[in-house]
N, C-alpha and C positions, 0 to 999 in steps of 0.2 A: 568233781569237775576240776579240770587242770584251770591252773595260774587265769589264762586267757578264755580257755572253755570255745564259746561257739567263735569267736574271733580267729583262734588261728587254724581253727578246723576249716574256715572258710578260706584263711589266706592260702592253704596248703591248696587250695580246690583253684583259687584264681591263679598261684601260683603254677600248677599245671597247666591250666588252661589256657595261659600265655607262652608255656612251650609248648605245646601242639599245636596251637589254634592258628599262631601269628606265618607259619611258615604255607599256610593255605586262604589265610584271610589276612590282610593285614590293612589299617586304616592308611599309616604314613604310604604305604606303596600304591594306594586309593588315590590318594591326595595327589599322588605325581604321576601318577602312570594308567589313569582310565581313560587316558587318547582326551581327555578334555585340553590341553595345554597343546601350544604348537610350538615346536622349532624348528630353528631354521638351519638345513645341512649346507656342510660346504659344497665347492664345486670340486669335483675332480682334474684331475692333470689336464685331461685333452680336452675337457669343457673347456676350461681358462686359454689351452695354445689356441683349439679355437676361434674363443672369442677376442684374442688379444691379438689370431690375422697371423700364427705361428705353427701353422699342422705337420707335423713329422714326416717325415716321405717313407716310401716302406721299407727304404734300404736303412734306414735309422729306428724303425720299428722293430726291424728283424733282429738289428744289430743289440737293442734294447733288450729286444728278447729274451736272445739267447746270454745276457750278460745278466739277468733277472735270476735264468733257471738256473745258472753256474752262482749265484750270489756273489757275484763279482761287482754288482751296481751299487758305485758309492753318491752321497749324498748330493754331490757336487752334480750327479748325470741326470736326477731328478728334481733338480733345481737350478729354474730358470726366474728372470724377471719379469713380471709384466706393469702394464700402466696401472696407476692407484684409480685412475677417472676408466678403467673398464667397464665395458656395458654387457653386466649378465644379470642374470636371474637367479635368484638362491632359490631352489625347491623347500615346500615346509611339508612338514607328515608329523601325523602327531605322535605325542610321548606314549610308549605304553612302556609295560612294566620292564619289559627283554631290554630296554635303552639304559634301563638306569642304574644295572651291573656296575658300570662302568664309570660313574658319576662321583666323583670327590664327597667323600662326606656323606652320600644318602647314606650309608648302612647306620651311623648316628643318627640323623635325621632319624627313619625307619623305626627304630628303638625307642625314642625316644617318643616319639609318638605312639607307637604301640603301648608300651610302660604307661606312661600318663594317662591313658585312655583304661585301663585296667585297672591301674589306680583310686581312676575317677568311679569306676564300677566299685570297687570295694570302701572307700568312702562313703558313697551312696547308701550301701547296703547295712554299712557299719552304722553310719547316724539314723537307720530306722531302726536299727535295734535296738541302738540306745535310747530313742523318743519311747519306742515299744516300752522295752523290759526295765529300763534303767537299774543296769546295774551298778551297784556301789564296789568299790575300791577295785575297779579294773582300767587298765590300760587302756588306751586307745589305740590297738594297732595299726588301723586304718592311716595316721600320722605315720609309720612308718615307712609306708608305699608314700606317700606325701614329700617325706621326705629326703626317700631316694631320688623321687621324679625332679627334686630342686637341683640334688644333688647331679644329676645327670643334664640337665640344664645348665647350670654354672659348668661344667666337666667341657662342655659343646663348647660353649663361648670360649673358655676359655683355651682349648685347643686351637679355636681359630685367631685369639688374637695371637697364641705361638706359634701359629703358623706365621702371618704377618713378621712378624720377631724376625725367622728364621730366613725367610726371604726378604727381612731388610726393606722392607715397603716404609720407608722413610715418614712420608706426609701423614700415613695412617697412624702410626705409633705414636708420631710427635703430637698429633691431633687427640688423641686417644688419652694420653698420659697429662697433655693441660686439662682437656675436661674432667679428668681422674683426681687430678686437683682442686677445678672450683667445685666440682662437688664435694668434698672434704669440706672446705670452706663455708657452701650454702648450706651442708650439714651441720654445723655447729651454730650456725645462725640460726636454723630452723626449731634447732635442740633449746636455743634461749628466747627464743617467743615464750611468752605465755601462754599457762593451759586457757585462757581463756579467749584467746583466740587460734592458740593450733590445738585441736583438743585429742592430745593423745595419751592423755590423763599417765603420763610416767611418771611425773614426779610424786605424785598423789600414789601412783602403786606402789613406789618404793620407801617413802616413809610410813604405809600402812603395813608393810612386811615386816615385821616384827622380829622375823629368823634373820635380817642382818644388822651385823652389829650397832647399836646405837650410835658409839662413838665415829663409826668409820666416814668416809666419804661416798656412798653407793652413789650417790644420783650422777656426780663427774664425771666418775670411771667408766657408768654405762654409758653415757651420752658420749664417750672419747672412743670407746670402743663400737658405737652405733655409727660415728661419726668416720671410723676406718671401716667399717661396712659398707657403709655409702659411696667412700671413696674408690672399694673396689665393684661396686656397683655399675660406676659413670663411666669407671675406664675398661669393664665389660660391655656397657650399652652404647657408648657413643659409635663406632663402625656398624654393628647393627641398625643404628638409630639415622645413620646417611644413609645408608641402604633402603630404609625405610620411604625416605624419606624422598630419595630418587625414582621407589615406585609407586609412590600415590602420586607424586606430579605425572610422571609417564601415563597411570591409568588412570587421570582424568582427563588427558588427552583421547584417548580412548573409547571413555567412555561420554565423550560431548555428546550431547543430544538426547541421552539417556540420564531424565529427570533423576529416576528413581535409583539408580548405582553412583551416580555423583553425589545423591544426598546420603547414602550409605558409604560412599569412600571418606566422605566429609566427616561423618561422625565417627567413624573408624579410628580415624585420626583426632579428631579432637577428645576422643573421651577419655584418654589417662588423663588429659590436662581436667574434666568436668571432675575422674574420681578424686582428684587429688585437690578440688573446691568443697569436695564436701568432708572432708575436713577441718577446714577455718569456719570456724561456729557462728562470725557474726555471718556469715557468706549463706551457708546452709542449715543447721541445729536452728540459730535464733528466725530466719527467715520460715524454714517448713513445718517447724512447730507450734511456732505462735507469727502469722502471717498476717502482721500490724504495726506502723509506724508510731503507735499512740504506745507514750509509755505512761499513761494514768489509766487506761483501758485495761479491766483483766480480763486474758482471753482466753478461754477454755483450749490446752493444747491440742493439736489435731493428731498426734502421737505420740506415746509413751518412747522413753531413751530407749529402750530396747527394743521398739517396733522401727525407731529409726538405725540403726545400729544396724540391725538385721537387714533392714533394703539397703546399705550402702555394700553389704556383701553381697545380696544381689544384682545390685547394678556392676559391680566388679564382676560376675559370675556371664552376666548377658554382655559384655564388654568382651569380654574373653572367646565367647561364640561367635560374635559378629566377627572376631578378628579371623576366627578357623572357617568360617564359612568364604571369607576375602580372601581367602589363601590364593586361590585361583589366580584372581582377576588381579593380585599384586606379582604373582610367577612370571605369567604370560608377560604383562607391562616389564616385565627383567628380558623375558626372554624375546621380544621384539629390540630390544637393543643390537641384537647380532645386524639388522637389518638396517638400525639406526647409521651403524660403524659403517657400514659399507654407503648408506649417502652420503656418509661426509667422507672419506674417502675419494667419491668421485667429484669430489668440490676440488681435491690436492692435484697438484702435478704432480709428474716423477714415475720412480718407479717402485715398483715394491717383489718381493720376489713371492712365488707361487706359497712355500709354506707357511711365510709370513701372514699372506692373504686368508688361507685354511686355518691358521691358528686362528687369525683375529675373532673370525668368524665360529669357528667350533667353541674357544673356550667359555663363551657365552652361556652354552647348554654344562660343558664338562663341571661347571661352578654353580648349577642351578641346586645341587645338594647344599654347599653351601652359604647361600643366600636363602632357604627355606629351612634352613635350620637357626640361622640368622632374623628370620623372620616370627618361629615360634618357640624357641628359648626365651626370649623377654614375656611370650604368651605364659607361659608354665610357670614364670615368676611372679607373676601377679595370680593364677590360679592356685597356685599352693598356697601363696602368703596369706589369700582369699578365706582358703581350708583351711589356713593354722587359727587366723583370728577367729572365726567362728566356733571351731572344738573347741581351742587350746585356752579361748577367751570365756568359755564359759556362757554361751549364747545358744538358745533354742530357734530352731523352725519355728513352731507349735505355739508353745509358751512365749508368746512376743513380749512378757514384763521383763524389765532390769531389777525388779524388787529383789530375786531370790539374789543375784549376788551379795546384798546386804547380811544373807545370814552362812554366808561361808565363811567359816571360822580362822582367824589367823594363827590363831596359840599351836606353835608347836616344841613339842615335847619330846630334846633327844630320847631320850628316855621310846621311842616308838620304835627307833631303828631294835632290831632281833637281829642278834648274829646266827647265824644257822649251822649248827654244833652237826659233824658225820654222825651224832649216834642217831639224830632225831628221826622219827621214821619222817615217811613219801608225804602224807597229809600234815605233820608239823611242819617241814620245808617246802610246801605252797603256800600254808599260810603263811609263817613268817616274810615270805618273797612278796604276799600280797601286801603285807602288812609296810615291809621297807618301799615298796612302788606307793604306796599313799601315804608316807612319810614324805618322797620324794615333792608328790603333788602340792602338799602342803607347804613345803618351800616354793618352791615353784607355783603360786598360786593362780586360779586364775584374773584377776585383776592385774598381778603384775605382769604377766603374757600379754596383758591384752592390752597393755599397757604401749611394750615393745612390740611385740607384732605388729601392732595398729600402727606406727611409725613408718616400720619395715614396707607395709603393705603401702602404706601412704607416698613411701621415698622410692619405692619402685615405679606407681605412675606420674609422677612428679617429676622422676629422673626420664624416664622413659620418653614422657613428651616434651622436656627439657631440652633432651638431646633430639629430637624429633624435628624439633622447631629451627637449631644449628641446621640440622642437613638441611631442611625447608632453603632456610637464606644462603648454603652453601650451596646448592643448587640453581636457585635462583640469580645470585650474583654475580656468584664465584668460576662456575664453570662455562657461562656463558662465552 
């Protein structure tokens, strides 16, 4: 059996299947293009002279004309002014897939959701095999689709905030790079809590890793370097996190009346800040455990650490669906803004010229790639970081005890690495390769993964509805 065996025979199998499959099915072009979403089109030329009391006579039609089919018609002939308080009708028809050719960003969007979604299939399929068969000293490749898919999230964000950069959108950058800062800041606070009240048990994994050096300082270095992770975290998620945050106000506007999408827009929104409560131990651990004020009282806990552990991956898992099933009804609430811009509009005097009016109105739709790309890159950071602590932490579906980490051995012995000589034959050079990847493990063990990941997972819904709550009162206040 090679190195990986049934693992990468399978990835080789999803790996085709996301080139064929995506270019006739694809979920992101579901998401935006199955006529569910409406936009709103501009008006054209003679709708606007029209309405604005300006109709062309024919002897200016003709003259048009024939200066259209010579391409002699400069910008200046198809641009006129009209009133900003005009009284028209924007026509809506819905999105289907032929509109979104054209759209800034879907094709990343598109991918990116495709990938993640294929991901998630081979994830899936990887952790029943390993509950199945559980085999020893092999890789997890299923982490590696995992960790393309973060990869290609951070890649999205960070495109668009170089985009911003590049076009010089002043307020967003400057806004963008303070919050980039206090989170740095609330990072290193958060890093010197105690494990006994933030329990992300890192310190405890890195003076139990034996493979680094006694003498050194590991526990600093990681929390300084967790601490510049964070900080480019905040200054990824804050323009996302107004965006956010401008369409859960708009679709609960929306959705007035209707009980049951306002209480699911509600908790949509509140629940990175709930994941990010359960992990402060007197908040959540000491409360759903032992669920008593009496501390002479002893009370049978109502779950072992690893049956808790294991639902707070769940609740992250169901947090993440809720948000992909609101994808909709947070689009639309963006894309009624076109219609927004043209009320207040006719609040203004003056004038405004015709292409001005078309832009205003068109680039609402032309940016709806990226504002839904904005909207599920933070989704895909908290579902991988979800995936990593669960494998990479050494946690079972099935097996809900924490007991067996206790017998995961720390001793490791250079002495394990095999250097892999050309004479050796095919079968000495997979075992040795198995052999240096469960060396690898062994450093890397899982307690101290689960250590950092847990953080990572922790400071991405923390930061997430952090900066959530900014757009909230930027919105509320600021823009009024």
């Amino acid at each position: 059996m090679a190195i990986f065996g049934f693992q990468i025979c399978f990835t080789l199998i999803m790996a085709s299947f996301l080139q064929k499959i995506t270019p006739i099915y694809s979920l992101g072009r579901w998401l935006l293009g199955n006529g569910s979403l409406i936009w709103y089109r501009f008006p054209s030329d003679q709708e606007l002279r029209k309405a604005a009391g300006k109709p062309l006579t024919k002897k200016e039609n003709g003259k048009l004309k024939h200066r259209r089919q010579n391409k002699s018609l400069t910008p200046e002939d198809e641009t006129f002014k009209i009133p900003k308080n005009i009284d028209i009708t924007l026509d809506v028809a819905p999105v289907f897939s032929f509109d979104l050719a054209t759209l800034k960003n879907y094709s990343d969007f598109e991918w990116l959701v495709n990938y993640t979604l294929f991901g998630c299939l081979v994830y899936i399929l990887t952790e029943l095999y390993y509950e199945v068969w559980v085999p020893e000293k092999e890789f997890n490749i299923s982490m590696v689709w995992v960790a393309l898919s973060l990869w290609f999230a951070f890649r999205n964000l960070f495109s668009i905030f170089w985009m911003y950069v590049k076009s010089r959108a002043g307020g967003e950058i400057s806004m963008s790079i303070v919050f980039g800062m206090i989170s740095f800041i609330l990072a290193l606070a958060s890093l010197m809590v105690k494990e006994e009240t933030l329990e992300f048990g890192l310190h405890d994994s890195l003076q139990k890793n034996v493979s680094v050096p006694v003498n050194s300082k590991p526990v600093s270095s990681v929390k300084l370097l967790l601490a510049s992770w964070s900080c480019i975290v905040g200054l990824l998620f804050m323009f996302p996190a107004v965006r956010m945050a401008q369409m859960y106000v708009d679709a609960l506007k929306y959705a007035s009346g209707r009980k049951l999408k306002t209480l699911a827009l509600h908790i949509n929104f509140f629940a990175p800040g709930l994941i990010a409560l359960l992990w402060v131990k007197p908040v959540a651990r000491d409360v759903i455990m032992k669920p008593t004020f009496s501390k002479t009282q002893d009370v049978e806990p109502l779950l072992t650490d690893g049956q808790f552990d294991i639902i707070r991956i769940i609740i992250v898992l169901l947090t993440c669906l809720l948000r992909l099933f609101l994808i909709r009804t947070h689009l639309q609430a963006y894309l009624n803004l076109a219609y927004v811009k043209v009320l207040k509009l006719k609040k203004e005097s003056g004038l405004i010229t015709n292409t001005e009016f078309q832009r205003t109105i068109y680039q609402i739709f032309y940016y709806v790639g990226i504002v839904a790309t904005q909207y599920i890159s933070p989704l895909v950071f908290l579902l991988c970081s979800a995936m990593f602590v669960k494998t990479l932490g050494g946690y079972s579906w099935f097996s809900l005890d924490s007991s067996h980490e206790d017998a995961i051995s720390h001793n490791f012995n250079a002495s394990t690495y095999d250097v892999i000589n050309e004479n050796d034959s095919h079968e000495d050079m997979v075992q040795k390769m198995k052999e240096n990847i469960h060396a690898l493990q062994l450093i890397f063990t899982p307690i101290f993964l689960r250590g950092v990941l847990s953080y990572m997972l922790w400071w991405i819904a923390s930061n997430w509805f952090l900066a959530s709550c900014v757009g909230l009162l930027y919105h509320s206040y600021l823009t009024e």
